[in-house]
N, CA, C and O atoms as a GROMACS GRO file, in nm:
protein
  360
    1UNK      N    1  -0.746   0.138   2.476
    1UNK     CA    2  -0.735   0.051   2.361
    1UNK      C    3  -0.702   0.136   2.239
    1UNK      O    4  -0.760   0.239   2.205
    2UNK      N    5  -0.595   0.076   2.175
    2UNK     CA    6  -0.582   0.129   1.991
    2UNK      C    7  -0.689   0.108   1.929
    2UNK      O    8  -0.755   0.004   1.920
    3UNK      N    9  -0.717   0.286   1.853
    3UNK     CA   10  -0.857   0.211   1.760
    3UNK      C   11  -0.743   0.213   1.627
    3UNK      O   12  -0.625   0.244   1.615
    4UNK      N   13  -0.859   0.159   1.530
    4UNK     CA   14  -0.771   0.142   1.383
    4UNK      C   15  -0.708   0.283   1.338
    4UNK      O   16  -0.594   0.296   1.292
    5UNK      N   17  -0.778   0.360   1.353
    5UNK     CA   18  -0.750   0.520   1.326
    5UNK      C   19  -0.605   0.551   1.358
    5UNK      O   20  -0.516   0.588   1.282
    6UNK      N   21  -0.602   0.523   1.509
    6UNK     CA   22  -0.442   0.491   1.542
    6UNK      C   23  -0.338   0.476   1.513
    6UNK      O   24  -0.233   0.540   1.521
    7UNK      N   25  -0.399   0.301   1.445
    7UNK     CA   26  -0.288   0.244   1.378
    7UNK      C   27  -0.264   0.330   1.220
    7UNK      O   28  -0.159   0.348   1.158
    8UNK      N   29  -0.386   0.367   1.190
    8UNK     CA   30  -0.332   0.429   1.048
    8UNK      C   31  -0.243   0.511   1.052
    8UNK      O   32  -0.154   0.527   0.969
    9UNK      N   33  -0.265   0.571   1.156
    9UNK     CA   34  -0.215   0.736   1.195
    9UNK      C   35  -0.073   0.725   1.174
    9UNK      O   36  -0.006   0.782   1.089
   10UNK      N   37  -0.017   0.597   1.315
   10UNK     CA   38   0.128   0.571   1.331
   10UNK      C   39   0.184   0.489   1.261
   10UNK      O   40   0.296   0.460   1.301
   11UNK      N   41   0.125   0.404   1.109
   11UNK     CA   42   0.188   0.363   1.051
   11UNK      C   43   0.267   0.485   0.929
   11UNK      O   44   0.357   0.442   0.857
   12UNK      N   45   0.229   0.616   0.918
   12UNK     CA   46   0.232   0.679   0.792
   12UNK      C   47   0.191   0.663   0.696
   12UNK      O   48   0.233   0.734   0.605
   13UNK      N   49   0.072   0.548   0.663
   13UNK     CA   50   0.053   0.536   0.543
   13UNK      C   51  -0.126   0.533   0.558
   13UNK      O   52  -0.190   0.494   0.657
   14UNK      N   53  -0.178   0.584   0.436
   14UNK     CA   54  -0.288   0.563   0.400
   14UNK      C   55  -0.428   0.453   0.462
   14UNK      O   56  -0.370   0.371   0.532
   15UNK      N   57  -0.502   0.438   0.462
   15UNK     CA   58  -0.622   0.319   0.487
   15UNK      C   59  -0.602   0.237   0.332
   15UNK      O   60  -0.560   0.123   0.313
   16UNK      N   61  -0.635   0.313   0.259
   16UNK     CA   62  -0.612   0.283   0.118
   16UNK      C   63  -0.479   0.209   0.095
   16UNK      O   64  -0.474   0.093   0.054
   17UNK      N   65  -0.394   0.268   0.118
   17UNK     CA   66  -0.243   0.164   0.070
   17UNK      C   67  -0.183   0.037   0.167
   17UNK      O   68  -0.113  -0.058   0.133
   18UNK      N   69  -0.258   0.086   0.351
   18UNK     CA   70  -0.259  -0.016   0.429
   18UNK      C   71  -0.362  -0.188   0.371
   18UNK      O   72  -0.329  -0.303   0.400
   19UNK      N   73  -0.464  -0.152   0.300
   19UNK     CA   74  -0.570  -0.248   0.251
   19UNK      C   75  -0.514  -0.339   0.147
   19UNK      O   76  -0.521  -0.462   0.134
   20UNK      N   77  -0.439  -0.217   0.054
   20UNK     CA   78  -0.352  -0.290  -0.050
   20UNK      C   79  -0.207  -0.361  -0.031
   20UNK      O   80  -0.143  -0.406  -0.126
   21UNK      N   81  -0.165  -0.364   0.096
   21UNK     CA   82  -0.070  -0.433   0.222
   21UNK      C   83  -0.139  -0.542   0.235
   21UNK      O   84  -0.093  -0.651   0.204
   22UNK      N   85  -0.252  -0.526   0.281
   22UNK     CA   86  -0.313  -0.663   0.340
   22UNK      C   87  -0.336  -0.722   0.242
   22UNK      O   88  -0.294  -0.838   0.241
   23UNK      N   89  -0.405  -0.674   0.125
   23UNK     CA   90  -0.463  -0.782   0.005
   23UNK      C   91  -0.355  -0.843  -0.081
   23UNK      O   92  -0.384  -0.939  -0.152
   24UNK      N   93  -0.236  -0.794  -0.081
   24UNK     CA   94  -0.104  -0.843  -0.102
   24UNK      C   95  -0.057  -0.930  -0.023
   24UNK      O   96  -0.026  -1.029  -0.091
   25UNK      N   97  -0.033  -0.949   0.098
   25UNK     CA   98   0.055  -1.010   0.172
   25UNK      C   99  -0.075  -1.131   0.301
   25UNK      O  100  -0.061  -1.201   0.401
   26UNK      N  101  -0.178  -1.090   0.218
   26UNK     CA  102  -0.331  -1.160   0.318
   26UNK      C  103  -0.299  -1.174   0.472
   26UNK      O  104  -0.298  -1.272   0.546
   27UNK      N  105  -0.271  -1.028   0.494
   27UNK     CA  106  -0.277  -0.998   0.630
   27UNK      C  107  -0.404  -0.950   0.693
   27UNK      O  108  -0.511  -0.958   0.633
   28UNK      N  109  -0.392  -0.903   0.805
   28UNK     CA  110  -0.471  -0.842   0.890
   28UNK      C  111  -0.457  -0.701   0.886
   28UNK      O  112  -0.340  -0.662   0.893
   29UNK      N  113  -0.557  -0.603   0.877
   29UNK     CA  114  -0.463  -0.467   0.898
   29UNK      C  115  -0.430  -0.386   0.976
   29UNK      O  116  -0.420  -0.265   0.957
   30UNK      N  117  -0.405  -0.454   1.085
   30UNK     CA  118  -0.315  -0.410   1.196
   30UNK      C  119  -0.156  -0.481   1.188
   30UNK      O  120  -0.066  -0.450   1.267
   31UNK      N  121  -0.141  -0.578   1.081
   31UNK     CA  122  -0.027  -0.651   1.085
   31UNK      C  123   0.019  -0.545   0.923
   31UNK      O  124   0.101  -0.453   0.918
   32UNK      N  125  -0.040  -0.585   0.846
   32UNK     CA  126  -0.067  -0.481   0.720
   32UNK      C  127   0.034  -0.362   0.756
   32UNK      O  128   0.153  -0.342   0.728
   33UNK      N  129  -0.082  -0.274   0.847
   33UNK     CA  130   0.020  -0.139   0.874
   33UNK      C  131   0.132  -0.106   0.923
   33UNK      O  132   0.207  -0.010   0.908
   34UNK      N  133   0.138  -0.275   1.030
   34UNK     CA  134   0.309  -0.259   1.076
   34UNK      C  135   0.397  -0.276   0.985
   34UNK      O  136   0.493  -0.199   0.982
   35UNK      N  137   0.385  -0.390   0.882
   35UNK     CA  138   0.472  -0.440   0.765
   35UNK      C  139   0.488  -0.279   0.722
   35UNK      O  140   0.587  -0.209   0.739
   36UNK      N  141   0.398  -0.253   0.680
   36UNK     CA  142   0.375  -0.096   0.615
   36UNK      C  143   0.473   0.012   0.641
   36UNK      O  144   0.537   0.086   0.566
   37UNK      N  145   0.464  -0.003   0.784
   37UNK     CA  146   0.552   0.120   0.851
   37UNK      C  147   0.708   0.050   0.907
   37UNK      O  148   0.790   0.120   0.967
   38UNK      N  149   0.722  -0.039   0.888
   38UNK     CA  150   0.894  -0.126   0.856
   38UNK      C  151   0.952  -0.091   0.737
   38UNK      O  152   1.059  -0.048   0.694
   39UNK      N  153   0.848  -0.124   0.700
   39UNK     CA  154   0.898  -0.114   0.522
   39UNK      C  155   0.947   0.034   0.470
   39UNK      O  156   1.045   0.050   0.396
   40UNK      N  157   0.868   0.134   0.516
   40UNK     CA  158   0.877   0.261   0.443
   40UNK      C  159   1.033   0.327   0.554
   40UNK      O  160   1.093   0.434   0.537
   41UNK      N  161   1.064   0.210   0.674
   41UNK     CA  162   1.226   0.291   0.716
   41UNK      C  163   1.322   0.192   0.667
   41UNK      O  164   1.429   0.181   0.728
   42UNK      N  165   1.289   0.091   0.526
   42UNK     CA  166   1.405   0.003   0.505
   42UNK      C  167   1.466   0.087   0.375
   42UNK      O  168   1.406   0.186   0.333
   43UNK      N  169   1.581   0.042   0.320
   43UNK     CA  170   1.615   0.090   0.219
   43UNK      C  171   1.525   0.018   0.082
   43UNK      O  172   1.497  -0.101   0.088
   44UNK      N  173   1.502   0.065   0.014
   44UNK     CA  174   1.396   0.024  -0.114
   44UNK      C  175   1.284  -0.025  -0.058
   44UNK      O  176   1.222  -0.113  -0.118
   45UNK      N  177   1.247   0.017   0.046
   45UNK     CA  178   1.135  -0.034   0.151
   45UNK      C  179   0.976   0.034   0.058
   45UNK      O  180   0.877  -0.028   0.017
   46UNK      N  181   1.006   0.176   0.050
   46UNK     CA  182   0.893   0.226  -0.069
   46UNK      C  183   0.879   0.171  -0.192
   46UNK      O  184   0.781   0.206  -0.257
   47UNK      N  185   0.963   0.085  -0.244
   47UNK     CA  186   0.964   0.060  -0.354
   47UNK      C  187   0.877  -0.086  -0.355
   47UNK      O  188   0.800  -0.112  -0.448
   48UNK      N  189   0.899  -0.180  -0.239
   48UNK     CA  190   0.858  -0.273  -0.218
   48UNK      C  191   0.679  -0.257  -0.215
   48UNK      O  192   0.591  -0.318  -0.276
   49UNK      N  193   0.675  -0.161  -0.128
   49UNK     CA  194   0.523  -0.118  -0.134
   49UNK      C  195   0.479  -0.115  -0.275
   49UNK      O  196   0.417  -0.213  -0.315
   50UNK      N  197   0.503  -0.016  -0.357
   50UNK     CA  198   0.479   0.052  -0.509
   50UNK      C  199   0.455  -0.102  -0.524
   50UNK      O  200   0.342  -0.148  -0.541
   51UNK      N  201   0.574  -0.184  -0.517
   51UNK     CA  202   0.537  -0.316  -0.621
   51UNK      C  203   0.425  -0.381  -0.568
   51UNK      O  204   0.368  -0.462  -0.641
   52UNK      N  205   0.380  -0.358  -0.446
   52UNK     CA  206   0.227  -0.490  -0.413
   52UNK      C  207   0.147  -0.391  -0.443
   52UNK      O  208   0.039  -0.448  -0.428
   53UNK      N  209   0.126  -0.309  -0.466
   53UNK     CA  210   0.005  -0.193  -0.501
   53UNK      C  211  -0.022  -0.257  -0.641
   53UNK      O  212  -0.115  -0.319  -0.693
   54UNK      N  213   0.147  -0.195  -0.688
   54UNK     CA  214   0.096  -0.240  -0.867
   54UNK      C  215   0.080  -0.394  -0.904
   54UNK      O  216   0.080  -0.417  -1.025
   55UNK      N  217   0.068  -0.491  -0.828
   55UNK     CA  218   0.050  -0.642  -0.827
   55UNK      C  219  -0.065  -0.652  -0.814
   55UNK      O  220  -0.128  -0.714  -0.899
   56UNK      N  221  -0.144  -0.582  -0.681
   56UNK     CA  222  -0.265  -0.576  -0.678
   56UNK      C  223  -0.336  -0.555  -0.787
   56UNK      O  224  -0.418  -0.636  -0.829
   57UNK      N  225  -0.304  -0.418  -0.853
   57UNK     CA  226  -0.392  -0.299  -0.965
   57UNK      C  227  -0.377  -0.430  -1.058
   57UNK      O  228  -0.481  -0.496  -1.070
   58UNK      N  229  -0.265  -0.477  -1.123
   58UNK     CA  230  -0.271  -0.578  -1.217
   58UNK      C  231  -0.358  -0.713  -1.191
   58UNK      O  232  -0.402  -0.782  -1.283
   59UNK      N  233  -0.373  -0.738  -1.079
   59UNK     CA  234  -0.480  -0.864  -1.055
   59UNK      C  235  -0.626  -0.820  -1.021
   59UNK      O  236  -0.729  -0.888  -1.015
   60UNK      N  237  -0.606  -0.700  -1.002
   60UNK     CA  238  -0.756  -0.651  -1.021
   60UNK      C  239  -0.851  -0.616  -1.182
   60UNK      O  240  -0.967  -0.619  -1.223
   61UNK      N  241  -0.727  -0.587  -1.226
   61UNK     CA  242  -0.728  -0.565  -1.392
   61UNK      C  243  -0.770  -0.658  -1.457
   61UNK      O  244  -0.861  -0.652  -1.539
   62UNK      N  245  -0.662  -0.818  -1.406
   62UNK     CA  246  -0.705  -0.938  -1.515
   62UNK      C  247  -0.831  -1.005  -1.446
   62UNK      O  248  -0.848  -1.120  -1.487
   63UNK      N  249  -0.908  -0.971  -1.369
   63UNK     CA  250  -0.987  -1.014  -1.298
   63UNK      C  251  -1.140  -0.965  -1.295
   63UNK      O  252  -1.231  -0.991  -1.217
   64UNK      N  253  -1.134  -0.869  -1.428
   64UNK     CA  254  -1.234  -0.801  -1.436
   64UNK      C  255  -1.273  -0.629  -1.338
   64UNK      O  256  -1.334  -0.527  -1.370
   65UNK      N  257  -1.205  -0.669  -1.225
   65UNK     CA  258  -1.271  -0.597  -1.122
   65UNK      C  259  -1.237  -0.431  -1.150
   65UNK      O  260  -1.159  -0.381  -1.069
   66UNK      N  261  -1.285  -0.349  -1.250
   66UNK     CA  262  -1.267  -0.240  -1.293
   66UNK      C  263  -1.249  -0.129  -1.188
   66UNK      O  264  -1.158  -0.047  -1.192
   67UNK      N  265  -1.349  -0.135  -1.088
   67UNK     CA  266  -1.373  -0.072  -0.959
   67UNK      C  267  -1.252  -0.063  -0.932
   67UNK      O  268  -1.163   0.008  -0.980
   68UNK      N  269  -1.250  -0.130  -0.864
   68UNK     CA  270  -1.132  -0.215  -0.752
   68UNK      C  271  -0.985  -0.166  -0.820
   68UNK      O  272  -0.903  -0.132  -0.736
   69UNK      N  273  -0.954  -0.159  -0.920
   69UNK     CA  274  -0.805  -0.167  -0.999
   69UNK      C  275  -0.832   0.029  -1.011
   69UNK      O  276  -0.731   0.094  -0.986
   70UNK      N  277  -0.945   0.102  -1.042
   70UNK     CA  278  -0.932   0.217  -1.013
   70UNK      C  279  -0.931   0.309  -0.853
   70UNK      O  280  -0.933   0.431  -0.837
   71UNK      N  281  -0.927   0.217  -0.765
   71UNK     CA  282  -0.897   0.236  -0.626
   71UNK      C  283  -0.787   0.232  -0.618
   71UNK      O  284  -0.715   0.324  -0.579
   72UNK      N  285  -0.753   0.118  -0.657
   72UNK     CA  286  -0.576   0.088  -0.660
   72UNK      C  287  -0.499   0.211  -0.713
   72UNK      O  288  -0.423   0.285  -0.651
   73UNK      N  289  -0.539   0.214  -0.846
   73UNK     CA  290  -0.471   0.345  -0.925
   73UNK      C  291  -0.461   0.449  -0.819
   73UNK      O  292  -0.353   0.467  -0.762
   74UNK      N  293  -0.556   0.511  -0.793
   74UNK     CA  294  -0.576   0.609  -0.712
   74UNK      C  295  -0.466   0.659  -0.615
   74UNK      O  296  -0.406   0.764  -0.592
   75UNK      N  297  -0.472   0.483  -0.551
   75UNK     CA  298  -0.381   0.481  -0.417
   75UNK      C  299  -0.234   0.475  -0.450
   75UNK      O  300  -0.152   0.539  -0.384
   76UNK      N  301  -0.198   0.392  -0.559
   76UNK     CA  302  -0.043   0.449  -0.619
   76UNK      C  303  -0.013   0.563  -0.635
   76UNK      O  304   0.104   0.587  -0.604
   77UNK      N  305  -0.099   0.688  -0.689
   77UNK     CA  306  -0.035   0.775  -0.771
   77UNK      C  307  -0.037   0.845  -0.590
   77UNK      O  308   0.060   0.920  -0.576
   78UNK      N  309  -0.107   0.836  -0.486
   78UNK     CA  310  -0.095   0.906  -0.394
   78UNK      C  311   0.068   0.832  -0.299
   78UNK      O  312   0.156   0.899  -0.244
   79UNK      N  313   0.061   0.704  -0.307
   79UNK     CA  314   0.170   0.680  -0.243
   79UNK      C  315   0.301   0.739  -0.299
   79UNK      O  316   0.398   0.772  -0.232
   80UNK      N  317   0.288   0.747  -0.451
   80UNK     CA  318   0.398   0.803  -0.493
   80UNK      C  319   0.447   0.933  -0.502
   80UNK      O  320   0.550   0.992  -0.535
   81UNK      N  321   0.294   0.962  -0.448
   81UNK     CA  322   0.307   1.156  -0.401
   81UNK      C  323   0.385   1.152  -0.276
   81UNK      O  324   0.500   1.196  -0.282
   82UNK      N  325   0.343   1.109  -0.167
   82UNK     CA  326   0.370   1.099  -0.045
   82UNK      C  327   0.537   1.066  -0.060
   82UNK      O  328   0.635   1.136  -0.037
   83UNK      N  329   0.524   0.947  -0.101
   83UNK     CA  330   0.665   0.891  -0.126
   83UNK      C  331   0.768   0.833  -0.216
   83UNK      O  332   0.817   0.721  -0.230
   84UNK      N  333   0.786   0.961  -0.277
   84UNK     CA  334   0.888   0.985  -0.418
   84UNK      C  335   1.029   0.871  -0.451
   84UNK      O  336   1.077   0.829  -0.556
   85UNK      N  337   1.069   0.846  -0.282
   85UNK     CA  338   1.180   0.742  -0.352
   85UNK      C  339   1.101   0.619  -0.345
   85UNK      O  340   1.173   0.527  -0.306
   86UNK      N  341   0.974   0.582  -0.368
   86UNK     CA  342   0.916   0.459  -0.453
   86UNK      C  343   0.866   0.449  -0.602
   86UNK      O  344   0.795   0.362  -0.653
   87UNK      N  345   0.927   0.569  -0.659
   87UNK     CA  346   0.896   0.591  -0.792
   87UNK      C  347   1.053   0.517  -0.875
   87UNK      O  348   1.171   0.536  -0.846
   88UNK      N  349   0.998   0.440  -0.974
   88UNK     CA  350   1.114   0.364  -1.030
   88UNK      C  351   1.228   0.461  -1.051
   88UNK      O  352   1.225   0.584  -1.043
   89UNK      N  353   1.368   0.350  -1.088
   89UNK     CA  354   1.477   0.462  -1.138
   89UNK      C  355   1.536   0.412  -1.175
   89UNK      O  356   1.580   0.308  -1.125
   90UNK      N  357   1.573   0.464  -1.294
   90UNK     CA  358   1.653   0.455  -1.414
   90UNK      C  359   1.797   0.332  -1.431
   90UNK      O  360   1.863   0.327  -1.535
   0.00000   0.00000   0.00000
């Protein structure tokens, strides 16, 4: 059997940015990480990500949830480490 670990592993992406997949798109996160790992071999596929992260961080923001929107933060500035062509452009 796949444990979740797995799936994190072979999606390339984070637990953290897979969660912010799901809480965007109110998946599952085994469906989460596949979207996840489609996305990051499409063209502007990283970029698509960046934008439900920062959709999230912003509805965590107007929502009070201070915590929560500094998790988010967190997890952007790492996705955008990881993956540079999801950083806007000019």
């Amino acid at each position: 059997m796949i444990s979740k670990e797995d799936i994190v592993a072979l999606s390339g992406l984070t637990q953290d940015e897979i969660d912010a997949i799901a809480e965007h798109e109110h998946l599952a996160d085994c469906m989460a990480a596949t979207l996840g790992q489609y996305l990051l071999h499409m063209e502007h596929g990283a970029e698509k990500i960046r934008d439900m992260i920062v959709d999230d961080l912003r509805a965590a923001r107007a929502g009070g949830n201070h915590e929560h929107a500094r998790c988010l933060l967190l997890s952007l500035r790492q996705f955008l480490h990881d993956y540079p062509e999801g950083r806007r452009t000019a």
